[in-house]
C-alpha positions, 0 to 999 in steps of 0.5 A: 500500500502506497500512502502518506500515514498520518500520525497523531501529530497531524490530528486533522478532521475531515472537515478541516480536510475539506476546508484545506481542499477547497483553498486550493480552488479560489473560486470556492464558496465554501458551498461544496465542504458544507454538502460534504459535512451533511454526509459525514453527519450522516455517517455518524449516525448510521455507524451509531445505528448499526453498531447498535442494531441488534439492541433497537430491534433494527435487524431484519427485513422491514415489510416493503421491496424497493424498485428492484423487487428486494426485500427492504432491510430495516436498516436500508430505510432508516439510513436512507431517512437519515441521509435525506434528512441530513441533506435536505437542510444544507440548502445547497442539495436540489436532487437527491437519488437513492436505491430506496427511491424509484426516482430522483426526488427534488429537495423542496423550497431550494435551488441547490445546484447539487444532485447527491447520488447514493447507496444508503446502506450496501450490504445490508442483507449482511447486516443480521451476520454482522458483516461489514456494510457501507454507504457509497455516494456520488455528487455532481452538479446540476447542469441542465439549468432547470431548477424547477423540478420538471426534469430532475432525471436531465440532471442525475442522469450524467457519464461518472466522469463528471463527479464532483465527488464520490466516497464511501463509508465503511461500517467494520471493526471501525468506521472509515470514510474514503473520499474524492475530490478529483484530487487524490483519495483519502481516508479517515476513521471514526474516533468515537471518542470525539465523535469526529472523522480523523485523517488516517492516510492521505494521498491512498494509491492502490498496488500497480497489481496483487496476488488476491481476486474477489468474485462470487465464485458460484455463479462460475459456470454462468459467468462468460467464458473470458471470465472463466478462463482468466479465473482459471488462469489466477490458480495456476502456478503461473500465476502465483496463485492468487488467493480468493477474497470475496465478502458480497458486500461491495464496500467490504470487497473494495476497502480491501482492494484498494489497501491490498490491491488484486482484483474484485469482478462482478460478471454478468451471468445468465440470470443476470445479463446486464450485471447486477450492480447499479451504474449510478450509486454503485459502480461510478463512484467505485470507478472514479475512487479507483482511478484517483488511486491509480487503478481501473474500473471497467464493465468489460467493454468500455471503462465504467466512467464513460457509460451514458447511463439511460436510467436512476437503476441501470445495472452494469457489470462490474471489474475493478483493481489494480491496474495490471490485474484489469489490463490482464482481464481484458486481455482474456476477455477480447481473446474469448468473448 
């Protein structure tokens, strides 16, 4: 892992962070860190609630399904109330879109030029096992100009490159915040002791390559045939060979692709053609933190950034690592598909 480890000399808070991030852009309002810190807020309140579930009755699966037809965790409405909560008043939010909401929903009685894209809680059908589980958000700004609300999907529905912003928050042994800004990747733990986001590594860049692959390995017969093969390829001598990694939840599997480098995949497969995880508030911010820390994000055809997304919920394969792990997949995935 490449990174500048920041030692206790440093206490420097996510705020104080994004405050030191936005001196660098003069043309700065102080608008944007302001959106940032509803999200930290939100984190904080989310990691209280899960570390806490099993005691509030909070476990479990609620009586809805969301838009794609799964069941609703309890947990999954609470932490999407909460972010809502969090944003709606910073007055700087005009669009928020979740997995909880079947469209984009217009902030009431504000202009805000930012649409918030988010996970609220991913994983959390893990949640009862006590397996790690995150939120994941993507930020862009509003560029269609129409700020009545007639059209709020003209303005979510934009190619990931365009992010302004997008992080993670990982709900483990400790809670970590990873985010960007276009500006490098960088990581904080919660400190509950002070209740604040503290910077625990600066500048994170992912391995050039790693010895680890990440894939629901039992959907292996229904995955295409380049994707076999190359899985195939990682336990050979040859190859090393890898070790498999694989948690199913995506924060958990990426968190530890970053740190460690390798790769994680998420293939299309019979039942699921189109891939299964969600272009907007999955696979974009996943791929732009990717790229900021030197790696790749692709859907096996094109890179996962330059996707035209054609709806809140489009679903999209998934393959994202260190560089010479993807480079190598696509090698096996243009000789065999």
């Amino acid at each position: 892992m490449s990174a500048e480890i920041v030692t206790e000399k440093n206490f420097v808070t996510v705020e104080e962070h994004i405050l030191n991030q936005q001196s660098n852009h003069p043309t700065s309002t102080g608008s944007f860190s302001w959106l940032l810190s509803g999200i930290t807020m939100a984190g904080r309140i989310i990691s209280a609630k899960v570390r806490r579930a099993g005691i509030l009755e909070i476990l479990g699966e609620a009586s809805d399904v969301n838009v794609h037809g799964e069941q609703q965790q309890k947990l999954d409405i609470l932490s999407n109330k909460t972010i809502e909560q969090c944003l709606g008043y910073r007055g700087n939010v005009g669009i928020i879109a979740s997995e909880e909401l079947d469209e984009p929903k217009v902030i009431a009685g504000t202009s805000g030029k930012y649409v918030v894209i988010f996970d609220p809680l991913d994983g959390s059908s893990n949640i009862d096992v006590n397996v790690s589980v995150g939120t994941i958000f993507a930020i862009f700004e509003r560029e269609s100009g129409n700020f009545n609300g007639n059209d709020p999907a003209s303005d979510v529905l934009q190619i990931g490159r365009r992010q302004l912003a997008a992080g993670y928050i990982v709900y483990g042994s400790s809670t970590v915040l990873t985010y960007t800004t276009g500006h490098g990747v960088h990581m904080f733990t919660l400190d509950p002791s002070v209740g604040a986001f503290v910077l625990a590594q600066e500048n994170v860049m992912m391995p050039k390559s790693g010895k680890y692959f990440s894939v629901n390995e039992g959907n292996f017969n229904s995955f295409p045939k380049g994707i076999q093969e190359y899985l195939k390829w990682c336990k050979t001598e040859e190859a090393g060979p890898y070790s498999a990694r694989y948690i199913g939840s995506l924060v958990a599997d990426f968190h530890r692709t970053l740190l460690r480098g390798g790769i994680f995949l998420y293939p299309p497969t019979a039942k699921t053609p189109q891939g299964k995880l969600r272009l907007m508030y999955e696979a974009n911010p996943i791929a732009f933190l990717a790229e900021q820390a030197g790696g790749l994000a692709t859907d096996g055809s094109q890179n996962i950034l330059d996707k035209a997304p054609c709806s809140l919920h489009e679903r999209t394969p998934l393959f994202v690592g260190s560089e010479s792990e993807i480079k190598r997949l696509r090698g096996y995935l243009d000789e065999w598909d």
